[in-house]
C-alpha positions in Angstrom: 341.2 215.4 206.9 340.5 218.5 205.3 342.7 222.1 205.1 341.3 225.5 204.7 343.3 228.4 204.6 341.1 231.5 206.0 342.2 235.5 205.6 342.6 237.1 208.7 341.2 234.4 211.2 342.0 233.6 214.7 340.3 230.7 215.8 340.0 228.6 218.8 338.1 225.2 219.8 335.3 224.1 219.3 333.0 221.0 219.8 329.9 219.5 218.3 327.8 216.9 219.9 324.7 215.4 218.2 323.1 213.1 220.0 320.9 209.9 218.7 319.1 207.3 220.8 321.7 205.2 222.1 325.0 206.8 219.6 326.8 210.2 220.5 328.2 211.7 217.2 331.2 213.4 218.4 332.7 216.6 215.8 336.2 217.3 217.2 337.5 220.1 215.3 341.5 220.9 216.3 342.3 223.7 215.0 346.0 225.0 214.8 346.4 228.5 213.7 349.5 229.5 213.2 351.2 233.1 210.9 353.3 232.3 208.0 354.1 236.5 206.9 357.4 235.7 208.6 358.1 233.0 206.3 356.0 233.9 202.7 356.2 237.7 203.4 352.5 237.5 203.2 350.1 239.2 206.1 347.4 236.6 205.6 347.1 233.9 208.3 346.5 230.1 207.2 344.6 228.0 209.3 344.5 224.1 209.1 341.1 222.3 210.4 341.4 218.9 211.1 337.7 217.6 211.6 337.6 214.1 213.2 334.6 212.1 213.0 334.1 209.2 216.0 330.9 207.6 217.2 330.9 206.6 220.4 327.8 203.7 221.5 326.4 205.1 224.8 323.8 204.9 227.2 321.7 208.0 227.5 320.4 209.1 230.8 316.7 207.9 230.3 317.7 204.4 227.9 314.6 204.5 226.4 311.0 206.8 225.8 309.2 203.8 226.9 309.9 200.7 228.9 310.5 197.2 226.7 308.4 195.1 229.3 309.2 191.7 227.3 313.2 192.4 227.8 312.2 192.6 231.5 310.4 189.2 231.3 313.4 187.8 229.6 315.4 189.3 232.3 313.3 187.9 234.8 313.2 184.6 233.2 317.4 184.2 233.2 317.3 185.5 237.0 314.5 182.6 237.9 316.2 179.8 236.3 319.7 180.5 236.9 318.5 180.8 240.9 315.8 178.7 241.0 317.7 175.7 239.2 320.9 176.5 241.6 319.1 177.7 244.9 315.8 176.3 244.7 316.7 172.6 243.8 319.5 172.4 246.7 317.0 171.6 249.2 315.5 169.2 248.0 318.7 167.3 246.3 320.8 167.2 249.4 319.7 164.1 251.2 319.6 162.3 247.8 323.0 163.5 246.7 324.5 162.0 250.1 322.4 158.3 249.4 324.2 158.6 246.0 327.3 159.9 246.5 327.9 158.2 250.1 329.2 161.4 251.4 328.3 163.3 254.4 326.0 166.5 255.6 329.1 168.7 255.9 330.4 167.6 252.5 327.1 167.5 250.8 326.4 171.2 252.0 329.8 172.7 251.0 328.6 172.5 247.6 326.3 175.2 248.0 328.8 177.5 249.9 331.6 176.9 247.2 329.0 178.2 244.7 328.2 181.2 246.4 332.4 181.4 246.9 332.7 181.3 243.0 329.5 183.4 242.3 330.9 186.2 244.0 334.7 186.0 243.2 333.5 185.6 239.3 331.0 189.0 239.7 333.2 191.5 239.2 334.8 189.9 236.2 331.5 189.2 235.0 330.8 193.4 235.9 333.6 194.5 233.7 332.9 192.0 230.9 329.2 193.1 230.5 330.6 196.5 229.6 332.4 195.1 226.9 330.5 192.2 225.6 326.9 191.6 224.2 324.3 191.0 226.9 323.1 188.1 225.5 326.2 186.6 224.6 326.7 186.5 228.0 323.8 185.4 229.4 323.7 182.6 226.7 327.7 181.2 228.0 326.1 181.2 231.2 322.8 178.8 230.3 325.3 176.8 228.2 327.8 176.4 231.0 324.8 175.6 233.5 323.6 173.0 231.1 327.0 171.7 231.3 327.3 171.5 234.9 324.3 169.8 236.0 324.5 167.2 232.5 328.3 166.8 234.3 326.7 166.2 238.0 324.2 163.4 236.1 327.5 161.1 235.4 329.8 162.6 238.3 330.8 159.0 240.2 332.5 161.2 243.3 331.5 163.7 246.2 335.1 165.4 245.0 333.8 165.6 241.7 330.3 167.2 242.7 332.2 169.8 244.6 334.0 170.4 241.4 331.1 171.0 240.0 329.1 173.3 241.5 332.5 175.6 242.1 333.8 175.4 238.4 331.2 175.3 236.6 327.9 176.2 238.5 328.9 179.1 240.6 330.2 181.1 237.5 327.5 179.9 235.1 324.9 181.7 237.9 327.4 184.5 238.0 327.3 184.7 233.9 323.2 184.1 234.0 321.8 185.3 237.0 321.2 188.8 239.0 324.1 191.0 237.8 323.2 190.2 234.0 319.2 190.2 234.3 319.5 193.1 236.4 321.7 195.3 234.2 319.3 194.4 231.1 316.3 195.5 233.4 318.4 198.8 233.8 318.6 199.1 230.1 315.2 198.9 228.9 313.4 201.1 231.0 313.1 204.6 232.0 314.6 205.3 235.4 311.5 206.1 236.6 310.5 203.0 236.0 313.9 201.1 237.2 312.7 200.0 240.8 309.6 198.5 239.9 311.9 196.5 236.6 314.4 195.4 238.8 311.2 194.1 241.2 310.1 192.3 238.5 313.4 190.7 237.8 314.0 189.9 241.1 310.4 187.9 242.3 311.7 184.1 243.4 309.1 182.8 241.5 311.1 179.6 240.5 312.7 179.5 244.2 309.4 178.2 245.2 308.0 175.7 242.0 311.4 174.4 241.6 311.4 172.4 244.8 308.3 170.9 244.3 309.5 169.1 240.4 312.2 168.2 241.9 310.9 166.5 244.7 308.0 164.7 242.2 311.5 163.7 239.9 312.9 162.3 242.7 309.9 160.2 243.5 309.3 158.9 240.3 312.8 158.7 239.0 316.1 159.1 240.4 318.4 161.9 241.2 320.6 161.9 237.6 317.1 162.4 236.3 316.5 165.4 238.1 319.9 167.0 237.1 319.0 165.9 233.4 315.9 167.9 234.1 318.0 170.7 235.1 320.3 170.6 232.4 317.7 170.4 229.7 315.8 173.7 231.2 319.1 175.7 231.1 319.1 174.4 227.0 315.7 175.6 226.4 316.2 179.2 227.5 318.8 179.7 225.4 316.5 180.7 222.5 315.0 183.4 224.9 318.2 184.9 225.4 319.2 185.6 222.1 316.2 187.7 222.1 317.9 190.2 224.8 318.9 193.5 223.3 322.2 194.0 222.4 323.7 197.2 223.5 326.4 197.8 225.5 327.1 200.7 227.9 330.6 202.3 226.9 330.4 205.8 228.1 331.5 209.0 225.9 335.3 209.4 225.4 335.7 212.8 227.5 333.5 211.1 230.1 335.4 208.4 230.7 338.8 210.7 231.1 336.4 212.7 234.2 334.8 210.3 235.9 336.9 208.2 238.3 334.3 205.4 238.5 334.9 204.4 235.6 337.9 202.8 237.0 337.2 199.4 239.3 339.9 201.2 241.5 338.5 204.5 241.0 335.2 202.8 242.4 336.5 201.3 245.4 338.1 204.2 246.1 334.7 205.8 246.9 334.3 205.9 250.2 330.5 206.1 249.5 331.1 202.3 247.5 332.8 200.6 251.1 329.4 202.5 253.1 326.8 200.9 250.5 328.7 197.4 250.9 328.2 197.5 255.0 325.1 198.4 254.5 324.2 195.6 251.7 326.6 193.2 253.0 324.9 193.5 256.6 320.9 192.8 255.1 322.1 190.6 253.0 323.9 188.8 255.2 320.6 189.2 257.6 318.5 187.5 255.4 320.9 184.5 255.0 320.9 184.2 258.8 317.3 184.1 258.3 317.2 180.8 256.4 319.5 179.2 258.8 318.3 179.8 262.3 314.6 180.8 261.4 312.6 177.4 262.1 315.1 176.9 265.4 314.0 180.4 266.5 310.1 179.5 266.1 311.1 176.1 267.8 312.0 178.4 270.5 308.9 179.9 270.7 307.4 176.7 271.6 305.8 176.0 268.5 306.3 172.5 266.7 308.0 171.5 263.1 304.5 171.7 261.3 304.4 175.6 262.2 307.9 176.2 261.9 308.2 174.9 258.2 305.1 176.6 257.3 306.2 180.3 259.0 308.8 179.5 256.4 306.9 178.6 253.6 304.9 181.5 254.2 307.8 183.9 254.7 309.4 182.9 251.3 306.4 183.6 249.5 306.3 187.3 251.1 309.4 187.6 249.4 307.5 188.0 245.8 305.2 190.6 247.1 308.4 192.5 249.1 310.8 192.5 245.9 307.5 194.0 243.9 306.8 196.7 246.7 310.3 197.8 247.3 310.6 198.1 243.7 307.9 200.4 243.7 309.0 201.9 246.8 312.0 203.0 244.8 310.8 204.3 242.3 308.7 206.7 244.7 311.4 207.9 247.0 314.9 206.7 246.1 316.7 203.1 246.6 318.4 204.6 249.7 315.4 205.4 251.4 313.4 202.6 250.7 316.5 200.1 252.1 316.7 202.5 255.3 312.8 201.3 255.7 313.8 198.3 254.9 316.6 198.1 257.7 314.7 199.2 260.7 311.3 197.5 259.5 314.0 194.4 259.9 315.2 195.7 263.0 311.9 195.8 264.5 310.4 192.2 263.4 313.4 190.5 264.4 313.3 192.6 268.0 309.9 190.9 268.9 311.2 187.5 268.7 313.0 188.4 272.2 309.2 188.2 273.4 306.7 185.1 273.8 304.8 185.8 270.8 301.1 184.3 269.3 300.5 182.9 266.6 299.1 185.9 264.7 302.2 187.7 265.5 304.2 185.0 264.3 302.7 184.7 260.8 303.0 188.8 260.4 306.7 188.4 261.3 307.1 185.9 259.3 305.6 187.6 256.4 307.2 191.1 257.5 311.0 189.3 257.7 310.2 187.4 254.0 309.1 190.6 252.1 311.7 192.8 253.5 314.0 190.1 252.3 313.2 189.7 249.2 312.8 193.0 248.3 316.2 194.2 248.7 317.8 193.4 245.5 315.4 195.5 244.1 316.0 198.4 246.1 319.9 198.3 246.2 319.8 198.1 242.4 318.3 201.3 242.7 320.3 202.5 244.5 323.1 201.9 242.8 321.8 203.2 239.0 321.5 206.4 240.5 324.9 206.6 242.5 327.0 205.3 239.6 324.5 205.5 236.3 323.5 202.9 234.3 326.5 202.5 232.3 328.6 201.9 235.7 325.7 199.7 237.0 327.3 196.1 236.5 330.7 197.1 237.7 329.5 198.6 240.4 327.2 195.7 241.4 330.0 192.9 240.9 332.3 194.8 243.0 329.6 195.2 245.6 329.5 191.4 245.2 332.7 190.8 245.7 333.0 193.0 248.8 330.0 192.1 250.7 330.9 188.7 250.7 332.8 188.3 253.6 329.5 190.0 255.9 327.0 187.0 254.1 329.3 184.3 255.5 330.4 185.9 258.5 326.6 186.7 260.4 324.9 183.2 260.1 327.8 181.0 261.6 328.4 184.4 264.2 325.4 184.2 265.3 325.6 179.6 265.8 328.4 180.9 267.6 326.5 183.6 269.9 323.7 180.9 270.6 325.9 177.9 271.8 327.9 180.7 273.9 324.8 181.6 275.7 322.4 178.5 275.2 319.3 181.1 274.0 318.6 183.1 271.2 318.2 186.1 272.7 321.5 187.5 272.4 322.1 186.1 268.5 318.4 188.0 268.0 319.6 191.0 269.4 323.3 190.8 267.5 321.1 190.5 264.1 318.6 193.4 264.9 321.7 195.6 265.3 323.1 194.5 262.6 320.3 195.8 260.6 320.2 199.0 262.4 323.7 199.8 261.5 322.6 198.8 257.7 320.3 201.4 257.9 322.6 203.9 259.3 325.1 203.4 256.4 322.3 203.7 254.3 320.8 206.8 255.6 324.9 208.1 255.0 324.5 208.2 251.7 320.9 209.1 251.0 321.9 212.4 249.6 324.1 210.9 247.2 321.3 208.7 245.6 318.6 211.3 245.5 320.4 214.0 243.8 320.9 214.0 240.5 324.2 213.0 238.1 325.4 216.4 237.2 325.3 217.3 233.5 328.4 216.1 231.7 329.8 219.3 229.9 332.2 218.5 227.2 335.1 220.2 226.3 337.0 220.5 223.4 340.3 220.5 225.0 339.5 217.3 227.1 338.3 215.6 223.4 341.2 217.2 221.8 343.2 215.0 224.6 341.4 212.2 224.3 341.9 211.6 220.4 
């Protein structure tokens, strides 16, 4: 502290904000002026200064001059393994998992669900802890604690413990690895021009599709403890990779985070713009899990056999990499909102022609239309949501939005099994989906302006840094 008396002063507030690459120097000067000539009989006026010095780590508006492509590889990398290990293995594990644990299909398949069930309850923890903890730290826990759980699964003697398992330990070591955590570095390391097509790196299902196939070989020439050894040893070996992640974490200026109501989970949810973008998410989302479900029965329906079914499918998961690349892009171009409004009704349309007899040509362009819409949405809503809530608000945001949507995921696939066996046909479960994602795109479209305007420019005052200190 320093005191300066000054003749014939009168002085106010004032403020002084110097801004470095990822630091805001904050110079709060309260100054208290008050006139002593009552009490020394003098007519001078003394002034004391109080000059406090704070940094304050932040995230500027553009992160960085240039994007840091090899933190989005690293990014990408965590994403792939912590869904590709999780995700892409099930498939193939399931039939030997009930051979092994002598348990049955319904059993065997609630491991999956109770994953997704922890995944998304441990998101907006996860949200709120990125904000306060190193990156890499975190994204380190969650290979450890994936290495943990599938070495666990490779000595598990019970279906009950398996289901422990992949709820305890799996679901929030994806949570602690996966999308929220590769996706908030992505946001980090490049400019937001360049955010869409990041996150559409991040987000190609690369492992989604090799993983199957080494597990299946594993299988065959081993056994299935192997393959989770396998699994558990590749979580181990990325955990040099993510050391390498930047560390910087995204606390916001102290007079912002006295304005801004998002800062706040509650002040978040309650947006009413945050409960529009979860229908909206919660609804493609929720789309694209249908898809996986009932998309082989619904070519079956078209009179087509297993061997064309299964390969639509193939095929349509491989769009996927080419759709979470384009939407990226598409993102960048014209705003997350308006590329998931595309998104919605190009979905509406290609699931509307399946209430027609359709050839095969027209089966392998839906099929391909259906996979890259799906697999570009993460990219998109990521988008979306940097420029609603910034970059700094980005993982909250996005675990929340977890969190919410979660009850729309679950809801549409067994929905529409329900539709079906009420009617005996597809038609009306095709035509309950294809609304679905019209009404997505509706919410979207509700808060288009919202994501193409700009964040106003935070002005600063010194009485709200004054009352903040």
């Amino acid at each position: 502290m320093r005191e300066t008396s000054l003749d014939g002063v009168s002085l106010g507030s004032a403020i002084s904000v110097v801004k470095t690459d990822c630091r805001t120097l904050s110079l709060t000067f309260a100054i208290q002026a008050y006139d002593l000539a009552s009490q020394a009989g003098r007519s001078r006026g003394q002034v004391r200064v109080c000059t406090c010095i704070r940094w304050e780590e932040r995230m500027p508006n553009e992160p960085i001059a240039e994007a840091r492509w090899g933190q989005v590889a690293i990014a990408a990398l965590a994403q792939n393994v912590a869904t590709g290990f999780a995700f892409g293995s099930f498939g193939s594990l399931i039939m030997a998992i009930e051979e092994e644990f002598v348990i049955g299909r319904s059993q065997s398949s609630l491991a999956i669900s109770l994953l997704l069930v922890s995944l998304a309850l441990t998101a907006s923890i996860v949200g709120r802890l990125i904000e306060r903890v190193s990156l890499h730290f975190i994204m380190a826990c969650g290979a450890l604690l994936g290495a943990a759980g599938y070495g666990l699964l490779a000595v598990a003697q019970s279906g009950s413990a398996l289901l422990a398992i992949y709820a305890l330990l799996l679901g929030p070591a994806v949570s602690l690895l996966g999308v929220l955590p590769s996706m908030t570095l992505a946001t980090r390391v490049v400019p937001e021009r360049l955010q869409g097509r990041a996150l559409g790196l991040v987000n190609v299902p690369a492992l989604v599709m090799v993983v199957p196939l080494v597990i299946g070989w594993v299988l065959q020439t081993y056994s299935l403890r192997a393959a989770f050894l396998w699994l558990a040893v590749g979580q181990l070996v990325l955990v040099p990779f993510l050391l390498l992640a930047i560390d910087r974490t995204a606390r916001l200026p102290v007079a912002s985070r006295s304005r801004d109501a998002g800062e706040t989970p509650g002040g978040i949810l309650n947006r009413p713009s945050f409960w529009i973008i979860t229908i909206g998410a919660g609804l493609v989302v929720g789309g694209g899990a249908m898809k996986i479900a009932h998309f082989v029965p619904l070519v079956l329906e078209q009179g087509r056999n297993f061997a064309e079914a299964n390969m639509l499918l193939g095929l349509s998961g491989g769009a996927g990499l080419l759709g979470s690349l384009f939407f990226g892009l598409l993102a960048d171009r014209f705003g997350g909102g308006k590329a998931l409004i595309f998104n919605a009704l190009l979905q509406t349309v290609f699931w509307s022609i399946f209430l027609f007899q359709l050839s095969m040509p027209l089966l392998v362009l839906d099929a391909f239309a259906v996979g890259a819409c799906g697999g570009g949405v993460q990219a998109a809503l990521g988008v979306l949501l940097v420029r609603h809530y910034g970059s700094a608000r980005f993982s909250r945001a996005y675990g929340l939005l977890t969190l919410t949507s979660l009850p729309f995921v679950f809801a549409l696939t067994p929905l529409s099994s329900v539709v079906f066996e009420m009617s005996g046909t597809y038609e009306y479960a095709i035509a309950f989906i294809a609304s679905s994602f019209l009404v997505a795109a509706v919410m979207f479209a509700l808060v288009l302006r919202k994501d193409d305007s700009s964040d106003p420019e935070e002005v600063v005052s010194a009485e709200q840094v004054a009352a903040s200190g």
